[in-house]
C-alpha positions in Angstrom: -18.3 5.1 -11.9 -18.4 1.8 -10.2 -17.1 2.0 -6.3 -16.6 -1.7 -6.3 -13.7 -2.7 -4.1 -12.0 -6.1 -3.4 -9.9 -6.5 -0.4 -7.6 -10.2 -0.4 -6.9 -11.8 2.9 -9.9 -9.7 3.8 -10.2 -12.7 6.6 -7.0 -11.7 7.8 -5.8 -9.6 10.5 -4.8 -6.4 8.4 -7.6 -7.2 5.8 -11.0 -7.6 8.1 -9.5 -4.4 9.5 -9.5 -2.7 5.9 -12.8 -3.8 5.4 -14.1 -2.5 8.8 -12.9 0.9 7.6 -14.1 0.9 4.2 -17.3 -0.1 5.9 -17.3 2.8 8.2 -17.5 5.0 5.3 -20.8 3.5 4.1 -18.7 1.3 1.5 -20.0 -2.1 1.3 -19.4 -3.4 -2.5 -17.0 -5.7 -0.8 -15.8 -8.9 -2.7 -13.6 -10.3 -0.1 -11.1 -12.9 -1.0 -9.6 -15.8 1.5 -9.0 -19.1 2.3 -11.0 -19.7 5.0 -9.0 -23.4 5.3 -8.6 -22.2 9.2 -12.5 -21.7 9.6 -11.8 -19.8 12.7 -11.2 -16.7 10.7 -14.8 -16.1 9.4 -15.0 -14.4 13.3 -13.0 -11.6 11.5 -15.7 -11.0 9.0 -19.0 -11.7 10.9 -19.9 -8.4 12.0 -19.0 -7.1 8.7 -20.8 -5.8 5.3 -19.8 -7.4 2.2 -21.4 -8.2 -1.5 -19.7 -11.5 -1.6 -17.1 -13.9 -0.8 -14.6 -15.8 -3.3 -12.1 -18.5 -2.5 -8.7 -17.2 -3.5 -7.9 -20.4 -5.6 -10.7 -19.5 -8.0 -10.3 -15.6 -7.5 -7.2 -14.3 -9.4 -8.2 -16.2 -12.7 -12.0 -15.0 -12.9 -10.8 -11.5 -11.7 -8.3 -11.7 -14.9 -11.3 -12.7 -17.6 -13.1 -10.0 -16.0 -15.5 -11.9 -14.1 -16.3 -8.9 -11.3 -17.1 -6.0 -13.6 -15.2 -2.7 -13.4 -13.2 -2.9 -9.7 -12.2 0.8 -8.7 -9.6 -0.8 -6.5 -7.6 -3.7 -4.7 -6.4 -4.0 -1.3 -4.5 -6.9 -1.7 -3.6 -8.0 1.8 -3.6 -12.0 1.2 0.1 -13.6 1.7 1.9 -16.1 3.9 3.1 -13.9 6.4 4.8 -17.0 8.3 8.7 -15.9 8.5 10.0 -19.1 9.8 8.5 -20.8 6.8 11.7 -22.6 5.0 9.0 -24.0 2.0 11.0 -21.2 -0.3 8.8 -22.5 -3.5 5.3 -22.4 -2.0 6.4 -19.0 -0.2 7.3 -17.4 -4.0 4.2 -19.2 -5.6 1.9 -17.5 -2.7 3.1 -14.3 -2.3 5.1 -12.9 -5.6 3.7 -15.1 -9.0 0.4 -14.8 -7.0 0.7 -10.7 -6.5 2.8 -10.3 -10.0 -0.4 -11.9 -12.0 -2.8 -9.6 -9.7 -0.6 -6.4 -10.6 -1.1 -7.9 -14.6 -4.6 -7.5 -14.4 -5.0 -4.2 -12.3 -2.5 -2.8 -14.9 -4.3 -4.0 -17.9 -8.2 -3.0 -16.2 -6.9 0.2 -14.9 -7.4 -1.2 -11.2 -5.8 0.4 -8.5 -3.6 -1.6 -6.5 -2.8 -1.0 -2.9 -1.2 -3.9 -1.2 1.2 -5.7 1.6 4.6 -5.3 1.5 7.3 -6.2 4.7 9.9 -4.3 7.0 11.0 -8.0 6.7 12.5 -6.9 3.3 14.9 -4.7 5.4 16.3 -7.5 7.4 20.0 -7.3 8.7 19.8 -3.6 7.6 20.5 -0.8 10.1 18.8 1.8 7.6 15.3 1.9 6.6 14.6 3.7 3.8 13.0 2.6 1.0 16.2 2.1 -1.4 17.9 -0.6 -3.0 21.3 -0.6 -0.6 19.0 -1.4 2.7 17.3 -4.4 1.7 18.9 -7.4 2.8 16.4 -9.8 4.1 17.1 -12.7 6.4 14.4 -14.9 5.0 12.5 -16.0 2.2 9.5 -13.9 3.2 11.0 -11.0 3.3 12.8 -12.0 -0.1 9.2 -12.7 -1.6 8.3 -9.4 -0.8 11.2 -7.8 -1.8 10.9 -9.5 -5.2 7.5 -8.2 -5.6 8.2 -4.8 -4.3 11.3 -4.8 -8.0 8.8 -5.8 -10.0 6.3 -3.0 -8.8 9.1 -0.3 -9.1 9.8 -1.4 -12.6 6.5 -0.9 -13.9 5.8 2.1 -11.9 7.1 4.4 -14.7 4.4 3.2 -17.6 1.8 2.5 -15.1 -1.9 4.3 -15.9 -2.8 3.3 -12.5 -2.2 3.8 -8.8 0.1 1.2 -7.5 1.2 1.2 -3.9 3.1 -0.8 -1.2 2.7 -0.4 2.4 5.9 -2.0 4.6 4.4 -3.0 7.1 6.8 -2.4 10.6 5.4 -4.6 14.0 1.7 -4.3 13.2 -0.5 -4.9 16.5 -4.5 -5.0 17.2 -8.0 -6.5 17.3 -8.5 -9.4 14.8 -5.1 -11.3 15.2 -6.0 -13.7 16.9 -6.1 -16.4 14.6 -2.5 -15.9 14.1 -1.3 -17.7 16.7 2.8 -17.5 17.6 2.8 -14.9 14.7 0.3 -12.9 16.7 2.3 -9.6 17.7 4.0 -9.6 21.2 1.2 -7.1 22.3 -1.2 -10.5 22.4 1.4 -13.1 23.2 2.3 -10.4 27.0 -1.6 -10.6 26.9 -2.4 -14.0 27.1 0.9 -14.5 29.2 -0.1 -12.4 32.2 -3.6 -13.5 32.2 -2.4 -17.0 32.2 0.9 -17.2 34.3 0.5 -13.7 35.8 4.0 -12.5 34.2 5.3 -11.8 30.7 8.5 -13.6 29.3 11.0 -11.1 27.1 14.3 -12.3 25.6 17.1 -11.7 27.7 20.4 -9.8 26.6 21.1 -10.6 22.7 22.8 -8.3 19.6 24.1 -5.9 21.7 21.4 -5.0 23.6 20.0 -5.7 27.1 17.3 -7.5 28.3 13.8 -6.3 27.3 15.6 -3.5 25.1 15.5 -5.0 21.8 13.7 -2.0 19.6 11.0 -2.3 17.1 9.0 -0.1 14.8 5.1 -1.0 16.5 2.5 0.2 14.5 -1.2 0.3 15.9 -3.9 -1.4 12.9 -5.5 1.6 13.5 -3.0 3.8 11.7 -2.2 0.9 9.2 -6.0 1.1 8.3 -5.7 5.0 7.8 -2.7 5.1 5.9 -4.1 3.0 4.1 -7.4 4.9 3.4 -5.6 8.2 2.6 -3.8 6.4 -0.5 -7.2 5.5 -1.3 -8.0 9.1 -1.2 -4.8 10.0 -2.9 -5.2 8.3 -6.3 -2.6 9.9 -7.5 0.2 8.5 -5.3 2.1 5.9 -6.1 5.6 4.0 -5.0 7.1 1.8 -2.1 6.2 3.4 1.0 7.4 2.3 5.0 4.1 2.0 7.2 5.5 2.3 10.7 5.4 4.9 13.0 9.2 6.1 12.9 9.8 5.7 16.4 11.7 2.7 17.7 10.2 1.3 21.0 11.7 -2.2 23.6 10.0 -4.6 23.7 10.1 -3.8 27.5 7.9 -0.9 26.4 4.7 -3.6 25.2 5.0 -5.7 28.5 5.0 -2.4 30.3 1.8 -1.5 29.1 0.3 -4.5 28.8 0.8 -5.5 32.3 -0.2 -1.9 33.6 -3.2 -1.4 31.9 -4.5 -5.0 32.9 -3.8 -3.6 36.5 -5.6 -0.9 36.4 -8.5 -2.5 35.2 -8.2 -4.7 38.1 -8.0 -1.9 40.8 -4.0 -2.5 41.2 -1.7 0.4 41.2 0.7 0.9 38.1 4.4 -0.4 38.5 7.5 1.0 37.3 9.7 -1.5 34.9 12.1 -2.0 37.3 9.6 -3.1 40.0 7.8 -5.4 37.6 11.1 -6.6 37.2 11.9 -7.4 40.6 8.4 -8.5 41.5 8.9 -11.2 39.3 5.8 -9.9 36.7 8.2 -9.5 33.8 10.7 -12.4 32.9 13.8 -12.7 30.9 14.4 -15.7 28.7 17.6 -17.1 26.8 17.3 -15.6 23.5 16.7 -18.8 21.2 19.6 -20.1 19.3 17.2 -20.7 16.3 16.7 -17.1 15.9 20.5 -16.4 16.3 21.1 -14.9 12.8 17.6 -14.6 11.3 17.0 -11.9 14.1 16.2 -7.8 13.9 17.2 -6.3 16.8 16.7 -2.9 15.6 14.0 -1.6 13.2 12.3 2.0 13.1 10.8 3.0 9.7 12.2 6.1 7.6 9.0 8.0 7.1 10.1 10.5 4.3 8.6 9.0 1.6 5.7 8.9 3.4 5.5 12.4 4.6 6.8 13.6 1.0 3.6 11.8 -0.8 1.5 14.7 1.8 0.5 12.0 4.5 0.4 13.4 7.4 -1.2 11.2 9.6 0.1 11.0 13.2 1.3 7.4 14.9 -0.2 6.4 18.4 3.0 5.4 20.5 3.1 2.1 22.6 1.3 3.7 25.3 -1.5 4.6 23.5 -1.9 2.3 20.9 -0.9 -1.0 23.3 -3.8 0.5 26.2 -5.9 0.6 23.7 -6.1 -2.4 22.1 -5.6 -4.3 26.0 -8.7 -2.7 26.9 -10.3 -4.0 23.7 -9.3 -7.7 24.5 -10.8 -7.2 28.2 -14.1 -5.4 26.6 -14.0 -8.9 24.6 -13.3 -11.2 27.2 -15.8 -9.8 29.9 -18.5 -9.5 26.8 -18.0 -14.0 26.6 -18.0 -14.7 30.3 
């Protein structure tokens, strides 16, 4: 039985952190898939074993006539993940007519698919559960994964394969770089404090204070083996949430950032309140091009999750956000 595996966007942030997993289980019949048009990315993939690398405008069509043999499975992480892109026609070409003609061919190979989906499809939702009356994105990412995510349900019933979607929450961790402002805050408080010596939050906006926006962050760590025990778990299938289930401010990432870049440094750990009134932690006019097109508020439902038998357990803020600082320092100190 052939153990070949193909991961898309495997130059990606989630996707190089796939293929560093499957890796670490002695799996290197790797095709990854990119566009490596930002050239910056193949840092992502350097230190990693693969069998070969295909450009993702050749891929899907000589995956379709069979080109790569018998794949045992996808991980199909390649999408525009840019949610301020307005280009609503190259956002439904890349990321549903793209993923619809890859879920044609796993379907028809027997290929198991296991692949990106959003909390963005969610959007001005309170709820988040993985049912038709909560999805009401605020963009056209989140509609293009939405889309997909209909498609996938419909053809759930007939399919002979494993098929499933991961929604991912506020993903954070090595390899992101590359993203730039869509880089999670985690990075952006980072970069701030060792720049300016202070991280900027939005002020009061939506009903909540300043710093005390809440979001569902989810370490790549877990995202990687969530991912891995549906590998495991051929038999599951469906639209699943891949967030932790516990809502966290955004005060919460500056707080950790900030603290464990102090202790590295010898300083003594701050409260909120004095980073606040030490001037280490700033609060910014929300932006009025957000005003709208904003969640405020997102914390993933985990039942279907934990009904499927995965029982993995989440690293909060704390632990996941001191990890991944000292990572970035073990980085920085390794190129100086």
């Amino acid at each position: 039985m052939s153990t070949r595996t193909i991961v898309t966007g495997a130059a990606g942030f989630i996707g190089s952190n796939i293929v560093r997993g499957l890796n670490a289980r002695g799996i290197t019949d790797i095709i990854a898939v990119d566009n490596l048009t930002q050239a910056d990315k193949f840092h992502n993939l350097a230190g990693l074993q693969i069998s070969d690398y295909i450009d993702k405008n050749s891929f899907y069509d000589e995956f379709r006539r069979g080109r790569y043999g018998h794949v045992q499975a996808v991980f199909h992480e390649g999408a525009c993940s840019d949610t301020m892109e307005h280009d609503g026609r190259y956002m439904l070409e890349n990321n549903y007519a793209t993923s619809r003609a890859l879920l044609d061919t796993c379907l028809a190979q027997g290929t198991r698919l296991l692949y990106a989906s959003s909390a963005a499809t969610y959007g001005a939702s309170t709820s988040f559960a993985e049912q038709p009356q909560f999805e009401q994105p605020l963009n056209v990412y989140g509609y293009s994964k939405l889309l997909f995510d209909q498609v996938v349900r419909r053809a759930l019933p007939t399919a002979r394969s494993q098929v499933a979607g991961f929604r991912y929450f506020n993903v954070y961790g090595p390899g992101e770089a590359h993203k730039g402002r869509m880089a999670s805050v985690a990075l952006h408080h980072f970069n701030q404090y060792r720049a300016e010596g202070k991280v900027k939050l939005f002020g009061a906006y939506g009903g909540y204070g300043p710093g005390q926006q809440m979001r569902d962050f989810v370490y790549i760590d877990d995202v990687v083996a969530v991912n891995l025990w549906f590998f495991d778990h051929p038999e599951s299938s469906g639209v699943f949430n891949l967030g932790t289930g516990r809502a966290q401010p955004f005060n919460d990432v500056a707080d950790a950032v900030i603290n464990t870049m102090r202790f590295a440094h010898g300083l003594n750990v701050l409260s909120l309140q004095q980073m606040v009134a030490d001037r280490l932690i700033e609060y910014v006019e929300f932006p009025a091009a957000l005003v709208g097109k904003y969640q405020c508020f997102t914390e993933a439902s985990l039942h279907n999750l934990r009904n499927a038998g995965c029982d993995h357990l989440f690293a909060d803020v704390s632990t996941g956000v001191r990890s991944y600082v000292q990572r970035l320092l073990q980085d920085q100190s390794q190129r100086t």
